[in-house]
C-alpha positions, 0 to 999 in steps of 0.5 A: 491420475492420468486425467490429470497428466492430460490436464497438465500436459494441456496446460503446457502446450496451451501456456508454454512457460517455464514455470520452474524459471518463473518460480526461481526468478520470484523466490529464489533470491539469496539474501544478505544475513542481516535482512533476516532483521525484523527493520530490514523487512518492514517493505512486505508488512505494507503489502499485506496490510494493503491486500486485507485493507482491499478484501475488507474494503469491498466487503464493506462497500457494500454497504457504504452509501456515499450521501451527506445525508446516509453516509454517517448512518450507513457506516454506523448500520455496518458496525451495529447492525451487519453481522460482524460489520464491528469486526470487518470495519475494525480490521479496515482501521487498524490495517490502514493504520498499520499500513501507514506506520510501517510505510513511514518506517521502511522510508526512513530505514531506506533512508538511514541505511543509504539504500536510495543511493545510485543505482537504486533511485528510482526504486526510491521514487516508486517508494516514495510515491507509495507513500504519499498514495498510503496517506491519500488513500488514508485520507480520503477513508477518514473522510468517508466517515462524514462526522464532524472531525472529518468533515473540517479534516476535509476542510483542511485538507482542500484547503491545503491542496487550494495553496499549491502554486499555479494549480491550487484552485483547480486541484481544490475545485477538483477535490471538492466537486464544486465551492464547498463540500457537499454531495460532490466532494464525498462522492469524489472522495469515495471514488478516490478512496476505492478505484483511483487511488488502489488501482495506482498503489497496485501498480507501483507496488508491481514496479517497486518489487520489479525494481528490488528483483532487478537490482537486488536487495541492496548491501547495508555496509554495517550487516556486511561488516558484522557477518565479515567479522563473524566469518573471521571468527568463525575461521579463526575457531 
């Protein structure tokens, strides 16, 4: 026991934070009673998906191998042939679908309920490039499949970034490493798919939750109505 007091106590005078003040600034919000609805609450699913979409990710990277002519096979010895590479792929999948639908519906909730309104606009603009990096990173990952679908998905997918205005051709240039799709575009591919693109959600998921903490979760005016009328009610009980 007194180890540990020591040990404590070290801690303290080498790291002089307020624990206790850090702890209550992160948790210790009051919340409206209508975000105890599962729809108010659509912003954390995202975050998990996105933690166990990384865990999964680098376990199956190791095995991965970004080649034309080895990544069909590398992926198909994950699922067949790594012990319970079946279900770590699985996982992957489902949580970055998952991860992309309840991104999709937090937007449009946010939406529907005015949250983007002054002053919380850039809490929608962290919000909403959250969303375009979720369907990159989704993106990429069906692409590093290299069977035939998400082979012409990447063809689409370069084409489409070929048409934007003034800076089409390099973006498609850049994308595909070179004029068409090879080793080039599945390596970049890769590499947006596991550092580039994760590193950036990482980030703005930090902003986006320190932008909620500064500004509060936003009143939606019928849950404020509800628990005015319930607390009518309730008084006139």
């Amino acid at each position: 026991m007194e180890d540990v007091k020591k040990t404590e106590a070290w801690i303290d005078e080498s790291l002089p934070v307020d624990w206790g003040k850090i702890k209550e600034e992160a948790v210790g919000e009051i919340l409206p009673h209508h975000m105890k609805l599962w729809w108010y609450c659509l912003g954390g699913v995202p975050a998990i998906m996105f933690l166990m979409l990384v865990i999964s990710g680098i376990m199956m990277a190791f095995y991965y191998v970004p080649y034309p002519s080895e990544a069909y096979e590398s992926v198909a010895r994950i699922t067949n042939d790594i012990p319970f590479g079946w279900w770590l792929r699985s996982i992957h999948r489902w949580c970055a679908e998952l991860m992309v639908v309840t991104v999709s519906l937090h937007a449009i909730r946010v939406f529907a309920t005015g949250a983007y309104r002054h002053p919380r606009e850039f809490c929608w603009i962290s919000g909403s490039v959250l969303l375009l990096l979720t369907l990159g990173a989704g993106f990429t990952g069906y692409s590093l499949c290299y069977t035939q679908t998400s082979y012409w998905a990447m063809t689409i997918g370069t084409g489409i970034a070929g048409k934007t205005p003034i800076i089409g051709d390099f973006l498609s240039r850049f994308m595909l490493g070179g004029d068409s799709i090879g080793e080039a575009t599945l390596n970049r591919f890769f590499i947006l798919h596991a550092a580039i693109i994760p590193s950036i959600i990482f980030l703005m998921i930090f902003v986006h939750i320190v932008l909620i903490r500064l500004h509060g979760v936003a009143e939606h005016i019928v849950g404020m109505q509800r628990e005015l009328i319930k607390g009518l009610s309730r008084g006139d009980e």
